[in-house]
C-alpha positions, 0 to 999 in steps of 0.5 A: 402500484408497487411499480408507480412508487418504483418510478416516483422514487427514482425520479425523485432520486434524479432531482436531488442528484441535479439539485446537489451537482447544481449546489456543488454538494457530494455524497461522503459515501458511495462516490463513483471512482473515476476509472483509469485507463490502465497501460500495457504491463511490460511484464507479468509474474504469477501469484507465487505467494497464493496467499501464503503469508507466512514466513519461516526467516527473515528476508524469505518473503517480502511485500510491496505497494504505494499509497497516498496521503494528502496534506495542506489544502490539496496536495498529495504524497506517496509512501512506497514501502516492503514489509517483511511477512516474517515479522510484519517489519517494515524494511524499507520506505520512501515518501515522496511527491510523486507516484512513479517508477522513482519512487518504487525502485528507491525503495526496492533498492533500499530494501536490497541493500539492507540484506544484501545476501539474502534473495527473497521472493517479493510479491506486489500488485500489477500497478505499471511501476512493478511491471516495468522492465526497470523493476524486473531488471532490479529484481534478476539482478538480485537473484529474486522471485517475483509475484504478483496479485491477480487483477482486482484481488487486493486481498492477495496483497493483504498484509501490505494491505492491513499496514497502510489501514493501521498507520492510517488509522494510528497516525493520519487520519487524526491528525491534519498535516499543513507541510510535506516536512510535518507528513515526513516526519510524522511518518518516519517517526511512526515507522520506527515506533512500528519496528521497535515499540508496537507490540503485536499478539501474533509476535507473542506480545513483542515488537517486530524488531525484537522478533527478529532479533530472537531469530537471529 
C-alpha cells in the first residue's frame, strides 16, 4: 500500500513538473545550478590559511573573491575585492562588467599598491583568475604567500564569504538598481560607510578604519 501511494505521488510530482515547463513557471527554491565545466587550473597553492582567520597586523592576512550583481532587466556585474582579516577592511575593489582575469588582477594590483612594503599571505578560492599564471606572476612579484580553499569548501573563504552576505542584505537586495552608474555608486559609497561608519561587536564597538588606526 505505502509503495502504490509512493508511486502515485512521484507521478504526480512529474505531471506538475511537465505542467509548470509548459506554463513557463519556476520554482524560487531548490533550483537545479547548472553545471559548468571547470578549466585547467594553471597553478594551485594549499590551504595555508586553514581557517585561521585572525590576524595579529594589518596587511598580514588578506582575502579575495568575485561575486555578482544584476541591475536593469537582465544585465550582470562583478565586485572583485581584498578584505583584510585584521580589521574586516576592505583594501581594495573593482566592479565591472565582466568576471575575468581583468578584473581580478586590478584589484590585486590596488591592494598592493596601498601597502606596498608590506607582503602579506593572501587566500582565495581555485576560480580560473587565481589559478592563472598572470595571478601567481603578481603575487611573486610582491613577495606573497598564496593559498587557496580546497574544492567545495566555501567555508574556507568565510570571512570574504560573510562581507558579500552583508553588503547584499545592507544594500542590494532592497533596493532595485536600473544603471551600472546607479550599482557603482551604490557600491562605493557602501564600501566607504563599512570602512569608516559601520561598527563591529568584534572591533570592540569600532569601525574598521578606526581599529586599524589604534594599531597604528
Amino acid at each position: 500500500m505505502n509503495l502504490r501511494r509512493k508511486l502515485k505521488q512521484g507521478l504526480n510530482q512529474k505531471r506538475i513538473y511537465r505542467l509548470m515547463k509548459l506554463a513557463g513557471l519556476k520554482s524560487v527554491i531548490r533550483q537545479k545550478k547548472k553545471r559548468f565545466k571547470s578549466a585547467t587550473a594553471q597553478h594551485v597553492a594549499e590551504n595555508v590559511l586553514n581557517r585561521e582567520f585572525t590576524a595579529t597586523k594589518p596587511n598580514e592576512k588578506w582575502v579575495t573573491d568575485v561575486t555578482e550583481f544584476k541591475y536593469g532587466p537582465s544585465k550582470k556585474a562583478y565586485l572583485s575585492a581584498v578584505l583584510d582579516l585584521y580589521d574586516g577592511s576592505i583594501v581594495s575593489y573593482v566592479l565591472g562588467h565582466s568576471n575575468n582575469n581583468q578584473l581580478v588582477f586590478k584589484t590585486l594590483n590596488q591592494a598592493i599598491a596601498s601597502s606596498p612594503d608590506t607582503h602579506p599571505l593572501i587566500h582565495s578560492d581555485r576560480g580560473f583568475q587565481y589559478t592563472s599564471h598572470g595571478f601567481k606572476r603578481i603575487i611573486d612579484k610582491a613577495k606573497m604567500t598564496h593559498s587557496m580553499s580546497r574544492i567545495g569548501r566555501c567555508i574556507d573563504n568565510g570571512p570574504m564569504e560573510s562581507f558579500w552576505g552583508t553588503i547584499k542584505c545592507e544594500k542590494y537586495y532592497l533596493h532595485k538598481y536600473d544603471t551600472f552608474e546607479e550599482l557603482s555608486k551604490t557600491v562605493e559609497e557602501y564600501i566607504q560607510f563599512y570602512n569608516n561608519e559601520r561598527l563591529q561587536k568584534r572591533l570592540n564597538g569600532l569601525s574598521p578604519m578606526e581599529y586599524r588606526a589604534k594599531a597604528a
